[in-house]
PDBQT receptor file of N, H, CA, C and O in Angstrom, charges set to zero:
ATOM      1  N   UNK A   1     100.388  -9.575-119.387  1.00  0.00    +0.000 N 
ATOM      2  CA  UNK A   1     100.506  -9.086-120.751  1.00  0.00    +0.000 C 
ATOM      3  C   UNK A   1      99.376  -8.094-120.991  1.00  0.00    +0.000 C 
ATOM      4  O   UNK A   1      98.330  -8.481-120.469  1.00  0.00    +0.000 OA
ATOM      5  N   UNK A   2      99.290  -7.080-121.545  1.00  0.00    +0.000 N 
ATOM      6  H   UNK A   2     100.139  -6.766-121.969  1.00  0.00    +0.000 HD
ATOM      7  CA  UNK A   2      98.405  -6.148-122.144  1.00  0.00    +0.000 C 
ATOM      8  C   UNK A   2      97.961  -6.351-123.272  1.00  0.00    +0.000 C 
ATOM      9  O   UNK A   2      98.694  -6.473-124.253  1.00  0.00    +0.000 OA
ATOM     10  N   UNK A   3      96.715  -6.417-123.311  1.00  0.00    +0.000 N 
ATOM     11  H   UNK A   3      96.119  -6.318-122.514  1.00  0.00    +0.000 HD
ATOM     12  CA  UNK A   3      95.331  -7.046-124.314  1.00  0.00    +0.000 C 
ATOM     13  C   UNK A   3      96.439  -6.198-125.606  1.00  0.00    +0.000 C 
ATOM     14  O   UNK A   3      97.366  -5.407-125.427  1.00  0.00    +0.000 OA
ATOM     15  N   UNK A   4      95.846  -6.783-126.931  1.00  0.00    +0.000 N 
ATOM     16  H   UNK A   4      95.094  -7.425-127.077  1.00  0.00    +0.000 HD
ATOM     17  CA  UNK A   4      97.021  -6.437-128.107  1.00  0.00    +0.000 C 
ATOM     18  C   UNK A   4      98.124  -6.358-128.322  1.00  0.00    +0.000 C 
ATOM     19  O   UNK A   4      98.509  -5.636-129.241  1.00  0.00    +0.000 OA
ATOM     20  N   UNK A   5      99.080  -7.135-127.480  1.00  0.00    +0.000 N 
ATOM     21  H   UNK A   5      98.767  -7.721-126.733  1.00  0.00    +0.000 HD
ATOM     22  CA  UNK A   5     100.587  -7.001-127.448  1.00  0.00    +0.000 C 
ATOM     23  C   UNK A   5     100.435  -8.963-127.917  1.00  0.00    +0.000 C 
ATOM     24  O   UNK A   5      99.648  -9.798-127.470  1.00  0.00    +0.000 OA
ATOM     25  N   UNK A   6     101.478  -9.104-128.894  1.00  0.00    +0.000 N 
ATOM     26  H   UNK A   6     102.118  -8.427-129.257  1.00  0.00    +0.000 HD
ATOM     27  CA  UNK A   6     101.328 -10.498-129.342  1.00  0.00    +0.000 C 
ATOM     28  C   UNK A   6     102.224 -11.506-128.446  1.00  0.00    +0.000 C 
ATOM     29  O   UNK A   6     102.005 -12.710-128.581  1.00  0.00    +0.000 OA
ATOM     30  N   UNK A   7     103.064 -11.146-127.682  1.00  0.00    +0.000 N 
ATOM     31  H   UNK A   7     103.242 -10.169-127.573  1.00  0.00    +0.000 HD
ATOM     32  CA  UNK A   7     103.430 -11.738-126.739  1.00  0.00    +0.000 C 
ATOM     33  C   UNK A   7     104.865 -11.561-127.350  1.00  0.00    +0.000 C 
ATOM     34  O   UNK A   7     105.542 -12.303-126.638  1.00  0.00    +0.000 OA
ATOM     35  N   UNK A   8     105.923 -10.845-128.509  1.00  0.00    +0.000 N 
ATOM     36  H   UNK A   8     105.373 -10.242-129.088  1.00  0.00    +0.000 HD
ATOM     37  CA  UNK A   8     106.776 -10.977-128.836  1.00  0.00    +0.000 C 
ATOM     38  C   UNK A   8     108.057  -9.701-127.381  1.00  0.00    +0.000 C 
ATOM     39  O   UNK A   8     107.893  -8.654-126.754  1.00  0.00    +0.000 OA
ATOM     40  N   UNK A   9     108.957 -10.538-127.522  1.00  0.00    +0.000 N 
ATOM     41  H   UNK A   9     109.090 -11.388-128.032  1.00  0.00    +0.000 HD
ATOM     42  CA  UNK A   9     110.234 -10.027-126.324  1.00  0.00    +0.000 C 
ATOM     43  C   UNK A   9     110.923  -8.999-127.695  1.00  0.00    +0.000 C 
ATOM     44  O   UNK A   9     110.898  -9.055-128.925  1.00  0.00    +0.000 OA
ATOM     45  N   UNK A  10     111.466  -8.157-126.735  1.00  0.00    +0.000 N 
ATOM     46  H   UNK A  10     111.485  -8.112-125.736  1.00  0.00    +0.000 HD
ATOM     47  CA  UNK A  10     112.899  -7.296-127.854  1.00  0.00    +0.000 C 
ATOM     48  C   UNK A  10     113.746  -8.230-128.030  1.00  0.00    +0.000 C 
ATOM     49  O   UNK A  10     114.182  -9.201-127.412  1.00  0.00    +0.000 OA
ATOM     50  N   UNK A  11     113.965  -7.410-129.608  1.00  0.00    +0.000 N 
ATOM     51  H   UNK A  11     113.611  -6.620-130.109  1.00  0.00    +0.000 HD
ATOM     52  CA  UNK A  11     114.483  -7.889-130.308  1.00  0.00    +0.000 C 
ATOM     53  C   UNK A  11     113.776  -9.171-131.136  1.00  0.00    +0.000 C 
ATOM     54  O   UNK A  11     114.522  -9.740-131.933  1.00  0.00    +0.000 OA
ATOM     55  N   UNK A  12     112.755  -9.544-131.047  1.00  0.00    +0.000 N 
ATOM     56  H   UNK A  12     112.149  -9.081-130.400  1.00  0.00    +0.000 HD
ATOM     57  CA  UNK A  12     112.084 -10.334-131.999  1.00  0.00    +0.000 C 
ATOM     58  C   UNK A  12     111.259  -9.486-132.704  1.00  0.00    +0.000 C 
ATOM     59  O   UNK A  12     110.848  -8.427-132.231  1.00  0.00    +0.000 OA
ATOM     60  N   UNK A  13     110.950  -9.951-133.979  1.00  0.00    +0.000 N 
ATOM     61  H   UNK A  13     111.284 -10.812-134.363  1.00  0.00    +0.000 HD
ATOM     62  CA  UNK A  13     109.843  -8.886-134.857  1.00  0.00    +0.000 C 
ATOM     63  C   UNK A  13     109.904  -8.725-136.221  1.00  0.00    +0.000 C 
ATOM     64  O   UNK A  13     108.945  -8.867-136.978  1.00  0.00    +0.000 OA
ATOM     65  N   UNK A  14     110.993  -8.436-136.532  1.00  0.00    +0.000 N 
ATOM     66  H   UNK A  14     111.773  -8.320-135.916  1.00  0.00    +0.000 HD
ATOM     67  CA  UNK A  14     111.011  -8.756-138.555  1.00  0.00    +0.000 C 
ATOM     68  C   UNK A  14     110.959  -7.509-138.174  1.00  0.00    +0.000 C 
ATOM     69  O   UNK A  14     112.105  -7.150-137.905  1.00  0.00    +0.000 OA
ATOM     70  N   UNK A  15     110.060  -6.507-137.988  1.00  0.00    +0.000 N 
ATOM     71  H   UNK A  15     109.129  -6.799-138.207  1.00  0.00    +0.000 HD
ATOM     72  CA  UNK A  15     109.588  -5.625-138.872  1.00  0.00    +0.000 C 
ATOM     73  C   UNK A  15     110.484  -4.503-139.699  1.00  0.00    +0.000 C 
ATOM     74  O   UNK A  15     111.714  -4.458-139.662  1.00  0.00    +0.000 OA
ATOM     75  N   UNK A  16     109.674  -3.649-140.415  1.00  0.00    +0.000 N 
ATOM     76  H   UNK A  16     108.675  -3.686-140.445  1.00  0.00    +0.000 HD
ATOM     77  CA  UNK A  16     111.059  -3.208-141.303  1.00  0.00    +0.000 C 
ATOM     78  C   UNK A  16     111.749  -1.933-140.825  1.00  0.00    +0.000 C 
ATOM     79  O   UNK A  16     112.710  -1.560-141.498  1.00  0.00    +0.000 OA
ATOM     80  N   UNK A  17     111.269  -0.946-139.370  1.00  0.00    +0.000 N 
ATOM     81  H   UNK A  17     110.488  -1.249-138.823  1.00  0.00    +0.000 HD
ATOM     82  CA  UNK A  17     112.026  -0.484-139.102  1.00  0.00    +0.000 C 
ATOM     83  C   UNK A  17     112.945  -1.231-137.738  1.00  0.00    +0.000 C 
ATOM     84  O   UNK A  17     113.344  -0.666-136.719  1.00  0.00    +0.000 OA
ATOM     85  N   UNK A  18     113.085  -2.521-138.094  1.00  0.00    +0.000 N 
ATOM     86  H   UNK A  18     112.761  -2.980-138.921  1.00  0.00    +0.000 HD
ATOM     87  CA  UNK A  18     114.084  -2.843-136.653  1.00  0.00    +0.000 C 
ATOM     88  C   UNK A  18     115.280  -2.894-137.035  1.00  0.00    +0.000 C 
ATOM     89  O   UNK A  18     116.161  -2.946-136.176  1.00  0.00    +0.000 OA
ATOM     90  N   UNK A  19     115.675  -2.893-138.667  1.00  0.00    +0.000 N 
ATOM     91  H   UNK A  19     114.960  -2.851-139.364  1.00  0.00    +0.000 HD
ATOM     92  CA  UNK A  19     117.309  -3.558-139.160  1.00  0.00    +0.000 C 
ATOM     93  C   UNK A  19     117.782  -1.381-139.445  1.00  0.00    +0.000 C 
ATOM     94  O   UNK A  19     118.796  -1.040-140.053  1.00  0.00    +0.000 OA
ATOM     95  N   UNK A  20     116.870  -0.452-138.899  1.00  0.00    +0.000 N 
ATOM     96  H   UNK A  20     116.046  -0.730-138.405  1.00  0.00    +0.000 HD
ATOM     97  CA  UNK A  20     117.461   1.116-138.996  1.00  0.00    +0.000 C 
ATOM     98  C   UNK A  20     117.608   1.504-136.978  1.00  0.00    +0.000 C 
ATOM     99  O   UNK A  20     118.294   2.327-136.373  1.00  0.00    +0.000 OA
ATOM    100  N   UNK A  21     116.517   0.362-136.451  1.00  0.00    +0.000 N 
ATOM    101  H   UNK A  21     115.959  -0.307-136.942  1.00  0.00    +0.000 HD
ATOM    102  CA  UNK A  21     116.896   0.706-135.331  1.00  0.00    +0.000 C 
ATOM    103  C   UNK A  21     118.231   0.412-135.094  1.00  0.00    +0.000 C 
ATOM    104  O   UNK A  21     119.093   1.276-134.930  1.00  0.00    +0.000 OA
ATOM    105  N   UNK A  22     118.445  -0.900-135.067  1.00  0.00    +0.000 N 
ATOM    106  H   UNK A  22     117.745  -1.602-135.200  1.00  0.00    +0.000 HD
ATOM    107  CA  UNK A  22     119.434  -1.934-134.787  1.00  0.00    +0.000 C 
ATOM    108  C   UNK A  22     120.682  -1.353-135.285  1.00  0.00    +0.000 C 
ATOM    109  O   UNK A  22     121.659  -1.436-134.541  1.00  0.00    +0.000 OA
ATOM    110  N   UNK A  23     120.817  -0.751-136.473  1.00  0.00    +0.000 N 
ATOM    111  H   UNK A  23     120.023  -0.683-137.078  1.00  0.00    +0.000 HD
ATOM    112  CA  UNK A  23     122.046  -0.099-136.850  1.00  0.00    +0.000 C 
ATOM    113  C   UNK A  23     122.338   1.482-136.483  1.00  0.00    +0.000 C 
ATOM    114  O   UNK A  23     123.251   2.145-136.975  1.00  0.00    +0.000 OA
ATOM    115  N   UNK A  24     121.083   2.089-135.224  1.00  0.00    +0.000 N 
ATOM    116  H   UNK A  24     120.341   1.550-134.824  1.00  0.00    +0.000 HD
ATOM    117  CA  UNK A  24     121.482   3.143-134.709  1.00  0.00    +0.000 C 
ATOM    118  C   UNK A  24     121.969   2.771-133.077  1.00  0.00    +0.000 C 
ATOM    119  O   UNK A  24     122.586   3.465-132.269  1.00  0.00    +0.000 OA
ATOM    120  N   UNK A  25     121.597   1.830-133.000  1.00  0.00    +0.000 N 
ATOM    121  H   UNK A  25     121.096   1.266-133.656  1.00  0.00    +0.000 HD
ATOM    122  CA  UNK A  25     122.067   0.887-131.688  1.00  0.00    +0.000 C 
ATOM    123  C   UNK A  25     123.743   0.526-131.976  1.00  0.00    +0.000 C 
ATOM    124  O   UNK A  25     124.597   0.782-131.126  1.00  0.00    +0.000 OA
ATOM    125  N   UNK A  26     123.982   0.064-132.947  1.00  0.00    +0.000 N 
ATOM    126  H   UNK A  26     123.289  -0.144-133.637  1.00  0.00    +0.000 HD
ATOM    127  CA  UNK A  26     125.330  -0.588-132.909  1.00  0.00    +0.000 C 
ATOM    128  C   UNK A  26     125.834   0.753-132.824  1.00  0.00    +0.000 C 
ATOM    129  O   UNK A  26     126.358   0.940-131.726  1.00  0.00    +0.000 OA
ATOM    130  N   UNK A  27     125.881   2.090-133.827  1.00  0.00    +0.000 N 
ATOM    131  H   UNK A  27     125.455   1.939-134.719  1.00  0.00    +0.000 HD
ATOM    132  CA  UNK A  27     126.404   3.460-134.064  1.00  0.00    +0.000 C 
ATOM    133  C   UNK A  27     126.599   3.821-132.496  1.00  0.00    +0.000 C 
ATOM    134  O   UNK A  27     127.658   3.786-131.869  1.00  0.00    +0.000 OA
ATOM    135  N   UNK A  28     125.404   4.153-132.054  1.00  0.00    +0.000 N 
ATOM    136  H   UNK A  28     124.544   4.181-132.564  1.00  0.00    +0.000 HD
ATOM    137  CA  UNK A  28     125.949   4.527-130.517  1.00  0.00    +0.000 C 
ATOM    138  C   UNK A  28     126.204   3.657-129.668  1.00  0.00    +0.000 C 
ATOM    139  O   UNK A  28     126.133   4.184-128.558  1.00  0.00    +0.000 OA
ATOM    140  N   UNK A  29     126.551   2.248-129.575  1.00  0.00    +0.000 N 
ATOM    141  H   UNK A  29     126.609   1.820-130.477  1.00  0.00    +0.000 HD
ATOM    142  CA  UNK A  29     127.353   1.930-129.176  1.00  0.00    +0.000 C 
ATOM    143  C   UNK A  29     128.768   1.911-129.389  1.00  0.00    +0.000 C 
ATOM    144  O   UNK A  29     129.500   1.611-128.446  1.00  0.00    +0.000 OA
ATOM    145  N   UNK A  30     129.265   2.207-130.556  1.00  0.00    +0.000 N 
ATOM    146  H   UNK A  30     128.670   2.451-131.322  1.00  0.00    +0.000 HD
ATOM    147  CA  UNK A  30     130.386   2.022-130.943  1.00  0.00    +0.000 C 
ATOM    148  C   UNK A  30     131.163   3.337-130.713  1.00  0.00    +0.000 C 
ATOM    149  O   UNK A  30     132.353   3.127-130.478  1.00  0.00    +0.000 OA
ATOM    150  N   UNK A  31     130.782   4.711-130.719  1.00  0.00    +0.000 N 
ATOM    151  H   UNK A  31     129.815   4.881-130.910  1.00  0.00    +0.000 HD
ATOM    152  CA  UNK A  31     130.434   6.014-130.295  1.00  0.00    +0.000 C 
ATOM    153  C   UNK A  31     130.961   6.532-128.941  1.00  0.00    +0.000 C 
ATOM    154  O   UNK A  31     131.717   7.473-128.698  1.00  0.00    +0.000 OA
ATOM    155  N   UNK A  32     130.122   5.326-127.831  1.00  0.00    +0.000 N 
ATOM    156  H   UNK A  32     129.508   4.562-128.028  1.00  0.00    +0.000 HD
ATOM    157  CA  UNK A  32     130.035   5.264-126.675  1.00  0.00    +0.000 C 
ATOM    158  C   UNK A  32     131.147   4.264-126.153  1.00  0.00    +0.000 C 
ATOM    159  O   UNK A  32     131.596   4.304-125.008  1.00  0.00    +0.000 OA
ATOM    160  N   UNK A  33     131.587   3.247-127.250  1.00  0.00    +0.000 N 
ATOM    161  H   UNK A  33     131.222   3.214-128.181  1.00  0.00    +0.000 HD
ATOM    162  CA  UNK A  33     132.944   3.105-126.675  1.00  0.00    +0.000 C 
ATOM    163  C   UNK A  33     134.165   3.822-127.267  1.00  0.00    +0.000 C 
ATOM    164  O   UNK A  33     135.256   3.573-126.753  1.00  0.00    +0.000 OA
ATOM    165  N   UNK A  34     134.094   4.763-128.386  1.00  0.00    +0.000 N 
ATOM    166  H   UNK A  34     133.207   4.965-128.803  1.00  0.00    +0.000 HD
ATOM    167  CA  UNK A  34     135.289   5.536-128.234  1.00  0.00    +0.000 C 
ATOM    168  C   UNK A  34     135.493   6.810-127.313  1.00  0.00    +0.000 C 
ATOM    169  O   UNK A  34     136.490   7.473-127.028  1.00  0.00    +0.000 OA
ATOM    170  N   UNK A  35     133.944   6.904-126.904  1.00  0.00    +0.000 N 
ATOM    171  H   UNK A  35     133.134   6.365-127.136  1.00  0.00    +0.000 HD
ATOM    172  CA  UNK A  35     134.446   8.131-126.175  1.00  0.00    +0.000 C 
ATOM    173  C   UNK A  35     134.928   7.671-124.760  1.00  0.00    +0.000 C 
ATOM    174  O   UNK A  35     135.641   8.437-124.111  1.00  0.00    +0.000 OA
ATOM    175  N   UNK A  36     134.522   6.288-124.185  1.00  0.00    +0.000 N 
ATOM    176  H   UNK A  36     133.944   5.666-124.712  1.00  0.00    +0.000 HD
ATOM    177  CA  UNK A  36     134.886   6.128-122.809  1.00  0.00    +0.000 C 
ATOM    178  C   UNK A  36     136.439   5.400-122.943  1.00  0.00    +0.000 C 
ATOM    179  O   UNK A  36     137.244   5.694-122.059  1.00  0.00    +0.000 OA
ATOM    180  N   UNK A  37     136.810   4.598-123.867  1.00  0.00    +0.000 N 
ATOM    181  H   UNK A  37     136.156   4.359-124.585  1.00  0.00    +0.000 HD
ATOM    182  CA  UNK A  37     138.409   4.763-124.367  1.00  0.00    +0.000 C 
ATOM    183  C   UNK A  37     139.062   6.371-124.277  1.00  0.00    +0.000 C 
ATOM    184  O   UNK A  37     140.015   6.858-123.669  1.00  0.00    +0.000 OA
ATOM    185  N   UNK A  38     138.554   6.638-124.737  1.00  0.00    +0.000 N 
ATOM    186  H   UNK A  38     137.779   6.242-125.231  1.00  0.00    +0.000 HD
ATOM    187  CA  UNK A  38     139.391   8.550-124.830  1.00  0.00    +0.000 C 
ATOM    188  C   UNK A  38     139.256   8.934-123.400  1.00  0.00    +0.000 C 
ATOM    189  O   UNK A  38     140.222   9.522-122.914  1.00  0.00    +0.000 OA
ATOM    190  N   UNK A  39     138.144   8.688-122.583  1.00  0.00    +0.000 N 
ATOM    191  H   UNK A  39     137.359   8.211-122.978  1.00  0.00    +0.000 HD
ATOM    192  CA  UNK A  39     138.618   9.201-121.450  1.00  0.00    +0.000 C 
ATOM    193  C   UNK A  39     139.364   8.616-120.306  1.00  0.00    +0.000 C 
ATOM    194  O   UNK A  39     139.958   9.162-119.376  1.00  0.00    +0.000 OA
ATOM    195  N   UNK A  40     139.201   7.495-120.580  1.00  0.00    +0.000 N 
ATOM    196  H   UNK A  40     138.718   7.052-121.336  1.00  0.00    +0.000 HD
ATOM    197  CA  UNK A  40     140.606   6.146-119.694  1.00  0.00    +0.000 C 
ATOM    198  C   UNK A  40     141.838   6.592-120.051  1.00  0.00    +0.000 C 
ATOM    199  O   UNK A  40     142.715   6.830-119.220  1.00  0.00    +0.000 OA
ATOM    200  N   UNK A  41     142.032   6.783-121.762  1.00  0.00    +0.000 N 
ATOM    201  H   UNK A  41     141.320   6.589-122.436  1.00  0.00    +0.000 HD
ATOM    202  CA  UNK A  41     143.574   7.283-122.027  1.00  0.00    +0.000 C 
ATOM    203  C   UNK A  41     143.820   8.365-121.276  1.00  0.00    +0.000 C 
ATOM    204  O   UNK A  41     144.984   8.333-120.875  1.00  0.00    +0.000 OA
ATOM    205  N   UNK A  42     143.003   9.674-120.771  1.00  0.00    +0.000 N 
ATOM    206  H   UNK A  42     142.058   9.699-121.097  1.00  0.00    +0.000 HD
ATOM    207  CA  UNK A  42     143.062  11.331-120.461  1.00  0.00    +0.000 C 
ATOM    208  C   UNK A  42     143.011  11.296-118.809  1.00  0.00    +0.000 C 
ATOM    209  O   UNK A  42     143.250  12.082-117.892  1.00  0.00    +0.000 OA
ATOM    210  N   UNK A  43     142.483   9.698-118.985  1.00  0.00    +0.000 N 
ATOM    211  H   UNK A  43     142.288   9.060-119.730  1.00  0.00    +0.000 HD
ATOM    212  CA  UNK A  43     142.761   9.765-116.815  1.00  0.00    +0.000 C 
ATOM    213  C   UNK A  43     144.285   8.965-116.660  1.00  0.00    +0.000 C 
ATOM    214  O   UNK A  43     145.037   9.304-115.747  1.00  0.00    +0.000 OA
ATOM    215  N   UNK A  44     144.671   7.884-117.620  1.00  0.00    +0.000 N 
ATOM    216  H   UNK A  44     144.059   7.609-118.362  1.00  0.00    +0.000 HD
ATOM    217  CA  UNK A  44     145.829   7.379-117.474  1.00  0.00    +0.000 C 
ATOM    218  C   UNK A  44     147.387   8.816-117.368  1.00  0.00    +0.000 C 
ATOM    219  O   UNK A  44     148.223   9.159-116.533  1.00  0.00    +0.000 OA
ATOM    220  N   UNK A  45     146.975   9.219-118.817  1.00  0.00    +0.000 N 
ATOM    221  H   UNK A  45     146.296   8.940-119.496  1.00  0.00    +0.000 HD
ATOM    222  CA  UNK A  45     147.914  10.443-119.066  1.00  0.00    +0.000 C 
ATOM    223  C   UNK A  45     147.832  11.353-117.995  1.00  0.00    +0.000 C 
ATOM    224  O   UNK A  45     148.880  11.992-117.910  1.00  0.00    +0.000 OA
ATOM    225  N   UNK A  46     146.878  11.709-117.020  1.00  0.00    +0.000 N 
ATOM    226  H   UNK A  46     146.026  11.190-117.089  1.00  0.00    +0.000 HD
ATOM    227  CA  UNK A  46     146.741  12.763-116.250  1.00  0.00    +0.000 C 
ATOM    228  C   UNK A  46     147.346  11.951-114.960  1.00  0.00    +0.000 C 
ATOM    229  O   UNK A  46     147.724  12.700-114.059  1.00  0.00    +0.000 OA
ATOM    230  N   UNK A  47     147.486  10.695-114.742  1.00  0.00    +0.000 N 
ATOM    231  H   UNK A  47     147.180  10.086-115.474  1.00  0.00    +0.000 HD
ATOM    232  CA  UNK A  47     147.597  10.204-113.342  1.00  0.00    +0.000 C 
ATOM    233  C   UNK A  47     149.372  10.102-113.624  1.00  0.00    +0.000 C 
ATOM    234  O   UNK A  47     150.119  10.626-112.798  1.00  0.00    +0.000 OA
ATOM    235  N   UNK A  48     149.893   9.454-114.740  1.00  0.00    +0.000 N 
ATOM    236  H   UNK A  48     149.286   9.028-115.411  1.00  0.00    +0.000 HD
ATOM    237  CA  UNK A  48     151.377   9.659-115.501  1.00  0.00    +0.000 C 
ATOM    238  C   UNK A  48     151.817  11.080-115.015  1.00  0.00    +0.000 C 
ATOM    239  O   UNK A  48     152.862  11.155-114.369  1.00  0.00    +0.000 OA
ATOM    240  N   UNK A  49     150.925  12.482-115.340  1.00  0.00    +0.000 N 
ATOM    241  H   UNK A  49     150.076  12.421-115.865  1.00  0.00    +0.000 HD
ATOM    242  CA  UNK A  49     151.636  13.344-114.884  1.00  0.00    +0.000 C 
ATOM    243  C   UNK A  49     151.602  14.123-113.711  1.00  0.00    +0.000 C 
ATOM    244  O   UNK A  49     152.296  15.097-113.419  1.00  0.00    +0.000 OA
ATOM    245  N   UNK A  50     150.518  13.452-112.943  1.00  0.00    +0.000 N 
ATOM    246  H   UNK A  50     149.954  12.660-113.180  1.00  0.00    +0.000 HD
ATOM    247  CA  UNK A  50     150.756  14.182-111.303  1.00  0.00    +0.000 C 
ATOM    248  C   UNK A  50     151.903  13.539-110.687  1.00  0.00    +0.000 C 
ATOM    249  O   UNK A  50     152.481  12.452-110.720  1.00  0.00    +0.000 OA
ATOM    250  N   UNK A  51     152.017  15.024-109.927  1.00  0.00    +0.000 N 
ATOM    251  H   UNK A  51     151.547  15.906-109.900  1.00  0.00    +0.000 HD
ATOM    252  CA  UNK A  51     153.405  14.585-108.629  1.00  0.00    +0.000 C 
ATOM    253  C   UNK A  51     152.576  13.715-108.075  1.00  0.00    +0.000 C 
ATOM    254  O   UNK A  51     151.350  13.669-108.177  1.00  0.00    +0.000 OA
ATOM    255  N   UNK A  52     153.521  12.809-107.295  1.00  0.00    +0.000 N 
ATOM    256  H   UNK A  52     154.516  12.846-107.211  1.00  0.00    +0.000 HD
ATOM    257  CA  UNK A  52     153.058  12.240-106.047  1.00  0.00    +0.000 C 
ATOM    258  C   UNK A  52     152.602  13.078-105.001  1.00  0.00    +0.000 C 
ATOM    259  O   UNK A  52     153.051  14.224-104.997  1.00  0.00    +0.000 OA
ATOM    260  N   UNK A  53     151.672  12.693-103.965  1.00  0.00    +0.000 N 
ATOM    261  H   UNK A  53     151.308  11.761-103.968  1.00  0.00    +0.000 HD
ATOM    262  CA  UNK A  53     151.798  13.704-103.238  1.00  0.00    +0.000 C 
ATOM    263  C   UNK A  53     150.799  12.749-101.858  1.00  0.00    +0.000 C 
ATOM    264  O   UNK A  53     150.032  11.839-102.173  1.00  0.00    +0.000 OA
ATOM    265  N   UNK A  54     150.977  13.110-100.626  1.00  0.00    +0.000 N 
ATOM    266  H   UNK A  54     151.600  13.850-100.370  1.00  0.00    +0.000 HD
ATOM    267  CA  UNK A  54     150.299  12.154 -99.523  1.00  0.00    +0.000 C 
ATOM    268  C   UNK A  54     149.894  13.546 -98.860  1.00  0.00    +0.000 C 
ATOM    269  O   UNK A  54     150.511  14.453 -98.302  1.00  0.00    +0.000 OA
ATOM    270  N   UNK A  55     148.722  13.316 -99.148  1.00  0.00    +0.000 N 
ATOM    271  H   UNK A  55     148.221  12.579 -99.601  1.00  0.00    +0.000 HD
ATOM    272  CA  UNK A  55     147.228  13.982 -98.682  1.00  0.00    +0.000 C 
ATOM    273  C   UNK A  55     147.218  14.067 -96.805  1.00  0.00    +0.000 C 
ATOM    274  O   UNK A  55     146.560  14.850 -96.121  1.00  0.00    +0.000 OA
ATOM    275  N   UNK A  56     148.079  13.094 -96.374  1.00  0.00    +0.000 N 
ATOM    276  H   UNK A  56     148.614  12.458 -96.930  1.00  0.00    +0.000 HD
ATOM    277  CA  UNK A  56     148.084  12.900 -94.613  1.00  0.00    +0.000 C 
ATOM    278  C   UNK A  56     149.081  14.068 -94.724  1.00  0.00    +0.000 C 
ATOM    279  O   UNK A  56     148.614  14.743 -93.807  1.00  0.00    +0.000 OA
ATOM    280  N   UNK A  57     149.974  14.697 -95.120  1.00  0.00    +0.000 N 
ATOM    281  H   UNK A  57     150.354  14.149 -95.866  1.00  0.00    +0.000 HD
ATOM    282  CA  UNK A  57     151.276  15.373 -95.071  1.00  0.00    +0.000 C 
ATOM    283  C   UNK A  57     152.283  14.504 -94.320  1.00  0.00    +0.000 C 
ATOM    284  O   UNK A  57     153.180  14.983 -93.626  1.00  0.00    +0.000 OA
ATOM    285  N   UNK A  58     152.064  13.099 -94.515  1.00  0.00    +0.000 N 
ATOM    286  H   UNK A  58     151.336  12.711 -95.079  1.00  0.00    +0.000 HD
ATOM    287  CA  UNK A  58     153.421  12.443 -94.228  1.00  0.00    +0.000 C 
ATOM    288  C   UNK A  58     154.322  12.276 -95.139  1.00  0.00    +0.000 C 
ATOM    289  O   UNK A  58     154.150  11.841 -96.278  1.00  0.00    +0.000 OA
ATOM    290  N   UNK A  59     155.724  12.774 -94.424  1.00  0.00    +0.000 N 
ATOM    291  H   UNK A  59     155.864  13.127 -93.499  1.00  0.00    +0.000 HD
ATOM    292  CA  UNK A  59     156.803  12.461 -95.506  1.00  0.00    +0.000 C 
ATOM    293  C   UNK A  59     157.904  11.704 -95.692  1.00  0.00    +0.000 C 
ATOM    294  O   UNK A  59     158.584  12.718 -95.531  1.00  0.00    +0.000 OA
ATOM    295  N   UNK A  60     158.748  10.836 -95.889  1.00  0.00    +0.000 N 
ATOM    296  H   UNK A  60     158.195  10.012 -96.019  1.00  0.00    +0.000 HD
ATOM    297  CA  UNK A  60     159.618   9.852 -95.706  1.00  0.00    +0.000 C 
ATOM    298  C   UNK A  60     160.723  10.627 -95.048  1.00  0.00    +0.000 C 
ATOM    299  O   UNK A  60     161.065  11.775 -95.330  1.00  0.00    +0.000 OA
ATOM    300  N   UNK A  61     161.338   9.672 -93.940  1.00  0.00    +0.000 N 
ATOM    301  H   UNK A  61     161.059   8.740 -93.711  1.00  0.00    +0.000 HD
ATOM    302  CA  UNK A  61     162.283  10.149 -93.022  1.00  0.00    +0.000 C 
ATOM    303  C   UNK A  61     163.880  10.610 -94.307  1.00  0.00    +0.000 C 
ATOM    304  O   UNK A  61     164.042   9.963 -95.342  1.00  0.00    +0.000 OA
ATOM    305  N   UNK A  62     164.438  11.298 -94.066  1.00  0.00    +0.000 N 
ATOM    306  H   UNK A  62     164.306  11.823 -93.225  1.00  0.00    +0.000 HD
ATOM    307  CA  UNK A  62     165.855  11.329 -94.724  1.00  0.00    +0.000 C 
ATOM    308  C   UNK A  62     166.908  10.396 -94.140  1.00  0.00    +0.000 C 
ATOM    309  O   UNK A  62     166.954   9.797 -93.066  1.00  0.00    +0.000 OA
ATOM    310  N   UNK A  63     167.681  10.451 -95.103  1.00  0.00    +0.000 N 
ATOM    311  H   UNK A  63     167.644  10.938 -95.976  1.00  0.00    +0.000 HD
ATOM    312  CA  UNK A  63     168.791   8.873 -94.770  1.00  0.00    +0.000 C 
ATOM    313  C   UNK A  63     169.747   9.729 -93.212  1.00  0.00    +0.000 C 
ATOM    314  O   UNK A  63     170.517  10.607 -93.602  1.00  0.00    +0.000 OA
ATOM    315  N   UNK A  64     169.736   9.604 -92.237  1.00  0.00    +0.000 N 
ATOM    316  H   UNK A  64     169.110   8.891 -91.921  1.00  0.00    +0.000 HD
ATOM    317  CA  UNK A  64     170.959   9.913 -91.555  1.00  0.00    +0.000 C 
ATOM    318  C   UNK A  64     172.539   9.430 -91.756  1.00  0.00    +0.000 C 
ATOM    319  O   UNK A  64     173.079   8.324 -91.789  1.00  0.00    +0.000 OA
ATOM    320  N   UNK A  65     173.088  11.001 -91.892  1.00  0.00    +0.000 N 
ATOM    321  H   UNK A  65     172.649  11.899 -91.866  1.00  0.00    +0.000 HD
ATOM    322  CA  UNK A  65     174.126  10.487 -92.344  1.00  0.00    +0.000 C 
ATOM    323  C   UNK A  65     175.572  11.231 -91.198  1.00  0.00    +0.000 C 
ATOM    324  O   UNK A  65     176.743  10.908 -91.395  1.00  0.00    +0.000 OA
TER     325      UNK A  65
């Protein structure tokens, strides 16, 4: 511990700027989950509209007929 530190962990403390921290904490968290929602929807929608496609250039045999 470092001489003048009272031994308190985060998030303990009262003091009166922790209830402006604490509510810029929840803000960007809440922030930070709409933007990583928006980009799950923009990888779902983008994977919905690629062709298929096999990167080996293998391609399925045709039916003999």
């Amino acid at each position: 511990m470092v001489p003048g530190e009272t031994g308190k962990k985060h998030g303990q403390g009262g003091q009166k700027g922790d209830s402006g921290r604490a509510e810029r904490l929840r803000a960007a968290l809440r922030e930070n989950l709409k933007r990583r929602k928006s980009q799950a929807r923009g990888r779902s929608q983008a994977e919905d509209a690629a062709l298929p496609h096999d990167s080996a250039g293998f391609v399925p045999e045709k039916p003999k007929d």
